[in-house]
Structure formats: structure tokens, C-alpha cells
N, C-alpha and C positions, 0 to 999 in steps of 0.2 A: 332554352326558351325559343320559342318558333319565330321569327324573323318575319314581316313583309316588307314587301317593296310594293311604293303606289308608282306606275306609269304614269301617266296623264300627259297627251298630246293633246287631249280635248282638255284644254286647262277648266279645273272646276271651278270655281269662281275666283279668281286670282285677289291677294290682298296690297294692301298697301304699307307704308311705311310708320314708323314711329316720332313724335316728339310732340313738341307742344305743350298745354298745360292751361291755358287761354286762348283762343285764336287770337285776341288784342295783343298780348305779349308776342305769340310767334312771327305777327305779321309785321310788327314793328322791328323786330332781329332780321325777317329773310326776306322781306317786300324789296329791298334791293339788289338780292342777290338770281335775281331772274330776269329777262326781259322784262320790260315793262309794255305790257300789252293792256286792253278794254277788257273787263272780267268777262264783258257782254262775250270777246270770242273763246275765251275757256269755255261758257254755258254753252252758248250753242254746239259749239263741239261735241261737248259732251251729249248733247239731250238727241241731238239729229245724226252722229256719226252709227252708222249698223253696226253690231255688235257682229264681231266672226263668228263663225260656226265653232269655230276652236273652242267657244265659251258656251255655246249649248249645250243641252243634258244631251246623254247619249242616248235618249229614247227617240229622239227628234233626226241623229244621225245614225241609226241603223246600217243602213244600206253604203255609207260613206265610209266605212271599217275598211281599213286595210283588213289583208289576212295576215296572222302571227303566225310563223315558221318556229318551232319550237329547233334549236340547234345544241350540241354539246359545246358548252363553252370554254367560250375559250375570254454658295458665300458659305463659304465653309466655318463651322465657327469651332474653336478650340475649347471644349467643356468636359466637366465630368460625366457629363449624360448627354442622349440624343436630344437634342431641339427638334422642335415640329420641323416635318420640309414644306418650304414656304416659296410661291412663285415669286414672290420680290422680297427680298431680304428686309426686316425693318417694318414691313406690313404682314402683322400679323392675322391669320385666318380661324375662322373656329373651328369646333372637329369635337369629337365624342370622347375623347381621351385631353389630361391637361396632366404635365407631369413641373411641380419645383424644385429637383433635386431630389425632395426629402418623398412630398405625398403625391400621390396619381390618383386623380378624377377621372372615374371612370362612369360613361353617361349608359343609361339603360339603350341596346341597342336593338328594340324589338320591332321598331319602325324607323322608314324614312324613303326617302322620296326620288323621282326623276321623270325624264318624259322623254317622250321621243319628239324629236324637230323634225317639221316636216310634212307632219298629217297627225288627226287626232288619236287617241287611242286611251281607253282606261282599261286597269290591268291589272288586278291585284297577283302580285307576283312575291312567292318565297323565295330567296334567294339558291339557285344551282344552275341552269343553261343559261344562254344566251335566247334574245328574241333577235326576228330584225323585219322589218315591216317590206313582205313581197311586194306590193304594189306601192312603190315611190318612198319616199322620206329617208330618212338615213338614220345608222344605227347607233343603238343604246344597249350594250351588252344587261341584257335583263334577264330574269327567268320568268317562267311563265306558271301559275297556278292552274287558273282556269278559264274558258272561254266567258266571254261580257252575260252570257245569260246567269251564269249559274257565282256569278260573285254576292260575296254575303257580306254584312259587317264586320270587320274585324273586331276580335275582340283585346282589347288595349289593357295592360296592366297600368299603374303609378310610376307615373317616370321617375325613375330613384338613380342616385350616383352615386357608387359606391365609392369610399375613401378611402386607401391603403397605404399603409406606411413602407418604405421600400428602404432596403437596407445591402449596399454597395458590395457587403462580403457576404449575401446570405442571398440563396435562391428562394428566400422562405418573403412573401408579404404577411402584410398584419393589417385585419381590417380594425379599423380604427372607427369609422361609423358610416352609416345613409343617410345618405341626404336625400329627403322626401321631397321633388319639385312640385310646385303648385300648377304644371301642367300636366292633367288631370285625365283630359280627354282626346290629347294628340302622342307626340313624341316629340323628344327633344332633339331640336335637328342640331345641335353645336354649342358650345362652351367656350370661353375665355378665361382667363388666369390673370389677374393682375396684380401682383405680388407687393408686395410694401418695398416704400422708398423710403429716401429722407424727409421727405416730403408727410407721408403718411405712413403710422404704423401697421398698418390692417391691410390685409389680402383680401382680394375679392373674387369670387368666384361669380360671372355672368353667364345665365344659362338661357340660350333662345329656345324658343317650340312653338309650336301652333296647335289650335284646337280648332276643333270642327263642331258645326251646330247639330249639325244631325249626318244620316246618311240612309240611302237607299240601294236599290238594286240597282241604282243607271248612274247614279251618281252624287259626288259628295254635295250638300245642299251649302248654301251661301248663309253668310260671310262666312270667312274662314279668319280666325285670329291670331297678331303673332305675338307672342310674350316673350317680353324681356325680363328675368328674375335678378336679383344682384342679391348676394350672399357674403357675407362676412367671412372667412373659413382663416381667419387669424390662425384659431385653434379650431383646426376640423375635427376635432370631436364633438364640437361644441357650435357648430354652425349657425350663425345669426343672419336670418331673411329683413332684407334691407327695405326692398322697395320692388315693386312689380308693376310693370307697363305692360297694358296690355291696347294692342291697336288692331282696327278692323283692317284684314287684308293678309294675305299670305307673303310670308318672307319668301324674299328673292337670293339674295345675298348678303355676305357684312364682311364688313373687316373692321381691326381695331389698330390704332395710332397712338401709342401713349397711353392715355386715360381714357381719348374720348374710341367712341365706338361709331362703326355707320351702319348703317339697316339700310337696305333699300329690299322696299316690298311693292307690293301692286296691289289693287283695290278696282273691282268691278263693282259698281251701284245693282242691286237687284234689280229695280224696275230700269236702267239702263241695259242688264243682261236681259229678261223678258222681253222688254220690244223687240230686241235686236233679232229675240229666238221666236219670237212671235210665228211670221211668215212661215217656217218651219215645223212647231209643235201643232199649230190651228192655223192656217192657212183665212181663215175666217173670220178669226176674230181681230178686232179695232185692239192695236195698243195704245197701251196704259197712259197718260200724262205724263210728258217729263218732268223731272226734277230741278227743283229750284236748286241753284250753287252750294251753299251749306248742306241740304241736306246730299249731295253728290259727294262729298267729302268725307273721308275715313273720320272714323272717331277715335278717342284715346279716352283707358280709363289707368286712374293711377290708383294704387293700393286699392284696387276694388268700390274705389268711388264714384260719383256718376261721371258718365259717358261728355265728354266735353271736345267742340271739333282739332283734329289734330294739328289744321293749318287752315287756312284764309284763304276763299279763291284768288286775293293777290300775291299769294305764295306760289303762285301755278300759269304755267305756261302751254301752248301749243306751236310745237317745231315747227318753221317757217316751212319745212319739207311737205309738213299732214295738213296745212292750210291750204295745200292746193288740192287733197284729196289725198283719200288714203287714210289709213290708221284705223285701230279699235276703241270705241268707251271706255277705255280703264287708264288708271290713274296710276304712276310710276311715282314712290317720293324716296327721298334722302333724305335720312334725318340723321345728325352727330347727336352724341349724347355722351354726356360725362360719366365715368359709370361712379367717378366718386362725389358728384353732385348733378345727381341725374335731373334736377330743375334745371339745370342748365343745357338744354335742347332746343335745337332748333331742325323745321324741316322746310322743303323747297319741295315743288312738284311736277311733271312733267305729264302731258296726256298721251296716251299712245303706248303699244304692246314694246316694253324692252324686256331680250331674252337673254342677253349675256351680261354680265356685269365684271369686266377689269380694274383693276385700282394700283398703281404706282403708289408710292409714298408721297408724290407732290400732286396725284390728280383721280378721278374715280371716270370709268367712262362707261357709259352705256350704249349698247347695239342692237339692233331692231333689220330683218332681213325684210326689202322693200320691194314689193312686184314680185312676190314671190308665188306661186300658185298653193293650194293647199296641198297637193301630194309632189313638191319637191320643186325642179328648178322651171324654168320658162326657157323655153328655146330662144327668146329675143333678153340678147346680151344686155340691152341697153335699161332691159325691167332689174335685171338682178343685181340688187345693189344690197349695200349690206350701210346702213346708216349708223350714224355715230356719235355721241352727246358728249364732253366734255365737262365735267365739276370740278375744279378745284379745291384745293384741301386751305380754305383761309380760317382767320382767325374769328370773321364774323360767322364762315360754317362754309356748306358748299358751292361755291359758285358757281353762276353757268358760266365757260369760257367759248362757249361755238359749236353749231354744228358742220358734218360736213358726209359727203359718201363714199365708198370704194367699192369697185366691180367684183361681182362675185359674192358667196358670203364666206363666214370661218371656215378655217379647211385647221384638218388637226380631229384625234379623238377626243380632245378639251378643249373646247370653245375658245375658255379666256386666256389660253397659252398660243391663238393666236395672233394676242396683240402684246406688244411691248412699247416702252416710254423710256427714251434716255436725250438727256439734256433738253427734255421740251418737244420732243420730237415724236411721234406715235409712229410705230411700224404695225400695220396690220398684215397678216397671210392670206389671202381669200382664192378659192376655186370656182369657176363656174362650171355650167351645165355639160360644155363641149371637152372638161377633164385638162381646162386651160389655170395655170396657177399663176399669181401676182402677189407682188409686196408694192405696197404702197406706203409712201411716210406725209405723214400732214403736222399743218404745226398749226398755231395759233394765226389767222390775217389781221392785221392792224386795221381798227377801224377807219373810218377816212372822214364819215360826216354821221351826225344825229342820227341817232332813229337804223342806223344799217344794223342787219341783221348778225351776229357775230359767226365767225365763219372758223370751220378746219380747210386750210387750202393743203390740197398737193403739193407737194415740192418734187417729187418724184417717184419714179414707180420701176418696177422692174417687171418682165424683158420693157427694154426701151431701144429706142433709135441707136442712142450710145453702145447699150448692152442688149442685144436681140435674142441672146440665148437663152432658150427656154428653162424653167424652173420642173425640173422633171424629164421624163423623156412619154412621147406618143402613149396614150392611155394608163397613165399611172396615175394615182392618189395620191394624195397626200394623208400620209399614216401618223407627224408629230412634227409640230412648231417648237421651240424655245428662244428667246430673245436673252440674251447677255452681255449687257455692256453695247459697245460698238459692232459687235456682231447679231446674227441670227442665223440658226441652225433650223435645216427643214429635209426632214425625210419621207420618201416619194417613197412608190410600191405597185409593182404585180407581179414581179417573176423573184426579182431582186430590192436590195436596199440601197438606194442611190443617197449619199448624206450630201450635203451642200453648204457650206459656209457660204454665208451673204457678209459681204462688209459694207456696211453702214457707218463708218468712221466721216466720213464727207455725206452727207442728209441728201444734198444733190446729185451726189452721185455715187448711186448703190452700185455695187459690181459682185457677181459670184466670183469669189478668192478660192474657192475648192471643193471637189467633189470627188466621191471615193465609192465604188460601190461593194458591196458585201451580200452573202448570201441571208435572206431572210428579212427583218423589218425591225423596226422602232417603234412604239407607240408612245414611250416618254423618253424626253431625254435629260440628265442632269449632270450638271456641270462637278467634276472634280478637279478643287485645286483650278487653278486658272490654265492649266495647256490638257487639261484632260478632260473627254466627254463619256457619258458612258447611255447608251443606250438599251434602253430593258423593253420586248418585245417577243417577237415568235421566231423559229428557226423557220425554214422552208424548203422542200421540195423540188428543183424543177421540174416541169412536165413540159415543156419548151413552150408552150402556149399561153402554158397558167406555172401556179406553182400550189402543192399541197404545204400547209400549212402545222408547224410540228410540236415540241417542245417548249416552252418560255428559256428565252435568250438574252441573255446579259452580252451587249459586245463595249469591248471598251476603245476609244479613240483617242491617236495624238491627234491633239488642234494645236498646236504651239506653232506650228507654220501652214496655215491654209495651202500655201502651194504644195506641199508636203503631205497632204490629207491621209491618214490614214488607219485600219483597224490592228490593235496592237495585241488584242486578247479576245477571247470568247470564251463562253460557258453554257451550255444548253441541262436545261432541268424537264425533264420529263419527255412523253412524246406529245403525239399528233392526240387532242380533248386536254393537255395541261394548263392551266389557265392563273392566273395569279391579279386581284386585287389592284398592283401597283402598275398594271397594264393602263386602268383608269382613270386611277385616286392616287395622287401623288403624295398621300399621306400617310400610304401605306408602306412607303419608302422610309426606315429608319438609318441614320448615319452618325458615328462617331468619328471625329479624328485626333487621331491622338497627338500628334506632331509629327517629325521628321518623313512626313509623305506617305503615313501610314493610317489608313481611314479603314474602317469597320461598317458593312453597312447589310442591311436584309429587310427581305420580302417574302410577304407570303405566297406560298406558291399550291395549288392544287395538282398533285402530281399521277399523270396518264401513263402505267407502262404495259409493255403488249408486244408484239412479235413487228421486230425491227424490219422487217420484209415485206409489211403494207404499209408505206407510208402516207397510201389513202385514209386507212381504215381510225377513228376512235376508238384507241387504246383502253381499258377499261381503267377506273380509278385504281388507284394503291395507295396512297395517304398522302394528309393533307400535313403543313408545319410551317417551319418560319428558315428558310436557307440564310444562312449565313454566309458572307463573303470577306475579304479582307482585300483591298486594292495598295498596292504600293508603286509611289513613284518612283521610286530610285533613280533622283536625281539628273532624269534623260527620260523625259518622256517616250520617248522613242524606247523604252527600255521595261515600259510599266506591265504591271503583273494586275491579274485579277484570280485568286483563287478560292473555292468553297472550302468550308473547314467546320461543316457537317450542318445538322438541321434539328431543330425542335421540333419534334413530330407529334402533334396532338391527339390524331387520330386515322384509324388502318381502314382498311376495307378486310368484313369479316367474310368468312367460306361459308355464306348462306343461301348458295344457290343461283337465284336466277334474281336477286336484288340488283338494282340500278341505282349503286351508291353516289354517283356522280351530281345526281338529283339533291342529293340530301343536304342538310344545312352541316351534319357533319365536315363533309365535305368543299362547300364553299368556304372562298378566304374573301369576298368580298366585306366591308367594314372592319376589317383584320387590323390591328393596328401592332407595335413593337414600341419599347423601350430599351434601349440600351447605358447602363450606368456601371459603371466601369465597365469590371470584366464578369456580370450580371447581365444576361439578356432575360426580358418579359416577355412574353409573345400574347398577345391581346385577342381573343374569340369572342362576341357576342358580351357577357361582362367576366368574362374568367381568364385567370393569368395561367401559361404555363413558361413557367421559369426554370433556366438551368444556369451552370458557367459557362462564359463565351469557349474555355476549351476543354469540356469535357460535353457536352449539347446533349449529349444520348442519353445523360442521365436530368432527367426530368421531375421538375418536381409539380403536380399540377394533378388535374386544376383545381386552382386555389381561388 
């Protein structure tokens, strides 16, 4: 089935969040859990703040197009099967695959979504190269379809999930049935699994998506919707549709806690986007009347019945930061939801554009980049700030704890890997314009009288007076964050890979404990076992100046003694155009550990070979699969092995001539996923499994 990918830097009409069910009920649950402000300044806010360009059709920003460079792209737990990979242990994420031992949900993967930050852009893109935007913004490894003139409707099948029974000694699945989602008109961006306890018998399967009202050639029309479905899947053959919320607004992000779940989506008012784009479409014409506060406000329908408001404008706030100027008309909300008694909801709401969304097990944070120009950074250090909203995860729902800001914005190819949270503490990574990197940690400020605004203060930052040594060396990037525990790991790049442990053990006082550098880069990194790191990334080239860019690279590291820093293995899979999913999506990362230091882990990898003698040149494809790796500690870190021990191979490149398979969906491993249960590997394409044993791989049985 043919795959898109929507771009959108020009965000199409962004939505908002879920919950509700009365505004009287909601506002009596979450009217404490916000400032307490005059609705009078949420209205005006909203009715008088300009709408970005970011939210204009793109007929209106013609001329404001970057140009697209089309490029060849490029807490361990001890179980019978792989667990999702999860940036915070305990917070679980959704994802288009859901495995319980026994059945794997697989969600139709014919759409789904991303943007470039930075500057706008719409882009109907099928997954195979990379995009990256020549004039300013920064990149989103995308492919690219076709130029903004000649984009057409997608044409969207029934989002359906298929259900398969998975059996520990048999390469063989059994589909057991489809589940028909009742979103209808979008794609389902992610799924949940909530398994029966003691508590309750029944399993649930929670499936989000969004629908779109219409669409044109410039771009998707407003509102956009996000549906939350909840499904019974006790006996998935026999699936029972529980309950479906559907809210005006496109989802942002979620994660799930237990039972309850959070959404946080965004919501721009029509006639709030119109004015804003007014000046630009008609220059002439008088905008519209604003909008009274309710009708400003997302709606919520439950099982298909009427439209009733999601939250109260005393559910809703304006950051002390956007009161003195700044911000967009659109409306950011949080809403927890039970998914086993989904009347029990509540949402909170905040005005103003947030783009990232991080969440700890004890806190949820929002980030929003401030003084930012539309095609990238601003030369005055003091505009570039990267703001920050703090929710906690209570019992009445989410509360605001404070805002605050830090110089620079995320640095990292994943946003929200880089921030981390331990004992109360936030460490953010951020780069500014001049290629200058910082950590900063903020905690909660005690309030001291009535009415003060709640605050994230600094407690410290790195380089400091203390510690002046730079985080990087002279013109390098920052390629991968990850925060664990009392540490933080951050790897820099352009010739070479410089890794860095930061200790964060003392909040006051941050210090770099080690640095090691290696040929090539990281773009994730994940933690094995507690003294080992492994790093999955590019190999590289030097050309003394620059470096060409080669293979996908597995390196593995001792972290057992910072002072000690170092690379203890490597493995390079392909050349210079090999590209691999879990460079990304850290979900494309599968791992088992079996005990005694012996873990099992794989990625899909799109593999480039070609005449070892250009290491400029893009290698042409050869087939795309799932590499399999096995890591062992052998009890001395210093001592650890990382070996391949073969691949699932899905598909070849055929002798057709003068084809450019690299393009092809064939080819791409983006939305790739794996399971591994026992000594059964799955390997996950689009919705098809190809399954072997972990140690015979070459024989395949697929696809199924």
C-alpha cells in the first residue's frame, strides 16, 4: 500500500485537546488547576493576538517557500518479548504496533505526519529520500513527492488494525481478525494496549487519529479532529467499540500512565486564523468580528452526539511570558482521561504555539521557541529562547507548576530527548545560532506572596564560571541528547563524534565527567544495562575540513567510569545513501534481554553498497531488512562485545536497468517496527510481518 507523509511547517490549522463532557463539570475539576486569571485576558488574547504566517494557506505564502533539496537519505526489562523502547521507563508512548505476549496490533500505516521547525512548508511526501530546507530552518529527514503546485488529495483507505496471534516456536502468525476504526477520513497516528488486571478483566485497545474536513491544493482546510476510540479486545476476535471522543483540533502528542491517558492537542479558531491571514490573502479587506470565549474554544463530541464545549474559559490561561507580547491565537490543552471510565476527564488549557511536548512519570512539559524569526535563528542571543510550561501529573489532573526559559532552542535530531527530569529537576540541551551548546537545570521557585506568577528558576547551567569548558568543540552540532538518571549524554559532530558525559548528580553543580571521541556520529543513544551506552548513527569519512558521511553505525560504549570514557565495539551496515528508521524513531529500536548480560536487539536498516573507493559517492540500494545484533557484557564492561548474527531481508533491488530503487517504498525502513519473542523475530513493513528464527534469519517466512 503506498504510504504518505504530510510535512507541514505551515501548520494547517492546528487542533486542540480532549476531555470534558459539560463545560460546568470540567470547569468545576480543572478551574484550580491554572492560574487564576480575568477570562477578560484569555479573550482578548485570543481575539487581538495576529495569527503567524505559520497558520496561513499556502496560497497566501507563495513566495515565502523555502526551496526543497531532494537528498538520498540517509531500563532494561527482563521478558519473554520486546517491550516498546520508551524515553522514560514507566511512561508509556503510543506507536502503530501494540504487542501482549500473545496478539500484535498492527495499525494501518498508509499515513502519518511531521514538519519541518523552522519555516513553513507543505509537502505531500511518500516515504524514500531525505528533504532539508536550503534557505534556513532545520532538518526533518523526509522524502519528497512533489513540488506545492502539483499536490493532489490523498486518497485515504479505512484505517483498519490488523490482529494476529503470535506463537513463541513458530515463524508462522495467525490473523485472528480486523479491526475496522471509525477513523474514517484521516489515519491513525498511535495506539495503546491496556491489558486486564485485578482490578478489571477486559483489555483495551485505545486507538488516536485525526480527520480532516476537507482538503485542497494549498492546503488542508480547518478544523482538523482528534479521535480517541477505546475498544474492548478481551477476545480480539471479537472486538467491542466502547466509546469514541472526538475533539476539534489536531493532536500534538500523548502518553499513557496507568489507566489514564493524556492528549495534548492544539486548536486554532477559524475566524481567529482568517484575521490573522487576512493582511496577506486580501490586503483590502476589513477582518472578521472576533470571537466571543466559548465560541473560541474546542469542542468535544462523545459517541457521535452533539457537539458540547471541551473546557471553560476558566480552564485556560495566558503565560506571564505572551502577556507582554508575543504568541499565536491558538489554544494548547491537556486533557487525562481514563480510558476505563472515560467520563472521568478532565482538561486545562494554555494560549500560545507549543511545539514540543516532554513527559516524566511525575510531570508533562511544554516548549514553545521565543524570538525566533520564521526561517531559523536570530543573531541576538538574547531573543533565542526556548520557553517552558510545566504540568504535573495530580490526582485532580494536570497542574500548572511554572513557567520559565533557556537560551538557545533543542539541540538533538529528537526534540523531546532533549529534556530530561530526575528528582524534580529538568535538564534541557539547547544550541544557539553562533553553534554555542548549553545545559541548563531549573526546578520548581517557591512561591513567596499571593497572586506571584509560578516560576522554573535556574539553578544552574553549563559552561559556567565553575565549569567554562565548552560542550563541543568550534563549529560542531549537536547530533543526540539522552538524559539517565544523574547523568546526561550528549553527542556533537562535523569531522568526528565527541560523546560527553555530563554529571548532574549535585543540580548545582553540573560538571563534564567524560569525553571520548570516535570516528563518525550518533543520532540516538540508548542505554544498555546500567555501564553500557550504545550509540546507532552514520560512520564517516574524514576530508580534514568536513567529513563524508557513510554506512549506519552501531558503536557501543563503557560509561561505568566517566573518567574512563570509552568506545568498546563498533559495527558499520552499509555505505555512504544507508539509512535506517531508528536514526529517528526510537521505536524502531527492538530489544530483548535475556539475563546474564545477554541482550538481543535490531533495526531496520536500508542498505547502500557500491565501490568502496568513493566514499563521496551514493552507493546504489541492495536490500532493505531487519539486522539483528546480540550485545554481551561479560561481566567487565570494559570487556563488552557487540556482534551481527544476520538480517531479515525483505526486499532486493532487481537488475532493471536504470530504476532508482532507493525512492521506492520498497526500500524505505521508515515506520519499520520489530518484535522479538523468544527466539522468533517479526519484522514489521507498512502492515506485513516477515518472520524468521533469531538463529537461522535467512530463512524467512513472509510476508504474512
Amino acid at each position: 500500500m503506498k504510504r504518505i507523509l504530510l510535512v507541514t511547517g505551515i501548520l494547517l490549522l492546528l487542533g486542540c485537546d480532549s476531555s470534558g463532557g459539560s463545560s460546568q463539570k470540567q470547569s468545576a475539576a480543572a478551574a484550580s488547576l491554572v492560574p487564576r486569571q480575568n477570562a477578560d485576558v484569555f479573550t482578548e488574547f485570543m481575539s487581538t493576538t495576529p495569527a503567524s504566517t505559520a497558520y496561513c494557506p499556502v496560497d497566501s505564502l507563495t513566495a515565502q517557500f523555502a526551496t526543497l533539496e531532494v537528498l538520498p537519505t540517509s531500563s532494561v526489562t527482563e521478558t519473554s518479548f520486546s517491550m516498546m523502547n520508551l524515553q522514560e521507563a514507566g511512561m508509556d508512548e503510543m506507536d502503530r504496533i501494540k504487542f501482549d505476549g500473545e496478539h500484535l496490533f498492527v495499525a494501518n500505516a498508509h499515513i502519518s505526519s511531521g514538519w519541518i521547525r523552522g519555516g513553513p512548508a507543505l509537502v505531500l511526501l511518500p516515504v524514500g529520500s531525505a528533504i532539508r530546507v536550503v534557505q534556513g530552518g532545520a532538518v526533518i529527514g523526509m522524502p519528497v513527492l512533489a513540488s506545492i503546485d502539483s499536490i493532489s488529495a490523498p486518497s485515504l483507505d479505512l484505517a483498519e488494525i490488523r490482529v494476529l496471534a503470535l506463537d513463541p516456536e513458530s515463524p508462522e502468525a495467525q490473523e485472528v481478525g480486523v479491526i475496522a476504526s471509525t477513523v474514517e477520513e484521516g489515519g491513525i497516528e498511535g495506539m495503546y494496549l491496556l491489558p486486564a488486571d485485578d482490578g478489571d478483566p477486559h483489555s483495551l485497545l485505545a486507538v488516536l487519529g485525526q480527520t480532516q474536513v476537507g482538503f485542497d491544493r494549498s492546503v488542508w482546510t480547518s478544523p482538523l479532529h482528534t479521535t480517541l476510540e477505546i475498544i474492548d479486545v478481551t477476545d480480539p476476535s471479537q472486538p467491542a467499540h466502547e466509546s469514541v471522543l472526538e475533539i476539534d483540533g489536531s493532536l500534538v502528542a500523548s502518553r499513557r500512565l496507568g489507566d489514564r491517558v493524556f492528549l495534548v492537542t492544539r486548536y486554532q479558531p477559524d475566524s481567529v486564523s482568517s484575521a490573522g491571514c487576512a493582511s496577506l490573502i486580501a490586503p483590502n479587506e476589513e477582518p472578521g468580528p472576533s470571537q466571543e470565549a466559548p465560541q473560541m474554544l474546542p469542542m468535544l463530541r462523545v459517541d457521535g452526539g452533539e457537539p458540547v464545549p471541551l473546557l471553560d474559559v476558566d480552564d485556560c490561561f495566558v503565560p506571564e511570558s505572551l502577556l507582554r507580547g508575543g504568541g499565536s491565537p491558538v489554544i494548547t490543552t491537556i486533557s487525562s482521561i481514563d480510558l476505563r471510565s472515560p467520563a472521568d476527564r478532565v482538561s486545562v488549557c494554555v494560549a500560545g504555539l507549543e511545539s514540543t511536548v516532554y513527559a516524566s512519570p511525575a510531570a508533562l512539559y511544554l516548549t514553545q521557541p521565543l524570538g525566533f524569526p520564521q526561517w531559523g535563528f536570530s543573531r541576538d542571543q538574547n531573543a533565542n529562547r526556548e520557553q517552558i510550561l510545566k504540568f504535573a501529573f495530580e490526582d485532580a489532573g494536570p497542574t500548572f507548576r511554572g513557567e520559565g526559559s533557556v537560551q538557545g532552542r533543542l539541540a538533538g535530531a529528537i526534540d523531546s530527548f532533549a529534556l530530561g527530569e530526575n528528582d524534580g529537576v529538568l535538564g534541557v540541551v539547547t544550541s544557539t545560532w553562533s553553534s554555542e551548546h548549553h545545559l541548563s537545570l531549573l526546578r520548581e521557585k517557591q512561591a513567596t506572596a499571593d497572586g506571584e506568577p509560578r516560576q522554573l528558576e535556574e539553578i544552574a547551567h553549563l559552561p559556567s564560571q565553575a565549569e567554562p569548558a565548552p560542550i563541543g568543540k568550534p563549529g560542531e552540532s549537536i547530533r543526540s541528547v539522552r538524559f539517565v538518571g544523574d547523568r546526561v549524554y550528549v553527542v556533537t559532530f562535523k569531522k568526528i563524534d565527541p560523546l560527553y558525559i555530563i554529571d548532574i548528580s549535585r543540580p548545582e553543580s553540573p560538571r563534564i565527567a567524560g569525553e571520548v571521541e570516535v570516528p563518525g556520529f550518533s543520532d540516538y543513544l540508548h542505554p544498555i544495562g546500567s555501564d553500557l551506552l550504545l550509540g546507532v548513527g552514520k560512520d564517516a569519512f574524514d576530508m580534514e575540513s568536513f567529513a563524508w558521511f557513510q554506512g549506519v553505525k552501531l558503536e557501543l560504549f563503557d560509561v561505568s567510569d566517566p573518567a574512563r570514557l570509552s568506545s568498546v565495539a563498533s559495527i558499520v551496515a552499509g555505505m555512504r545513501g544507508s539509512q535506517s528508521a531508528a536514526l529517528g524513531d526510537h521505536h524502531a529500536l527492538a530489544q530483548l534481554s535475556l539475563g546474564d548480560g545477554l541482550h538481543r536487539l535490531t533495526i531496520p536498516v536500508e542498505v547502500h553498497e557500491g565501490d568502496p573507493a568513493s566514499p563521496s559517492t551514493y552507493q546504489p540500494w541492495s536490500h532493505s531488512g531487519l539486522y539483528l545484533f546480540e550485545i554481551e557484557e561479560n561481566d567487565d564492561p570494559s570487556r563488552a562485545t557487540i556482534e551481527s548474527v544476520g538480517a531479515v531481508v525483505r526486499a532486493e533491488r532487481q537488475a532493471d536497468g536504470d530504476t532508482d530503487w532507493s525512492f521506492s517504498d520498497e526500500a524505505t525502513t521508515v515506520g519499520d517496527r520489530a518484535v522479538l519473542h523468544e527466539d522468533i523475530v517479526h519484522y514489521i513493513h507498512d502492515e506485513q510481518l516477515w518472520s524468521a528464527d533469531w538463529f537461522t534469519p535467512e530463512e524467512v517466512t513472509g510476508p504474512q
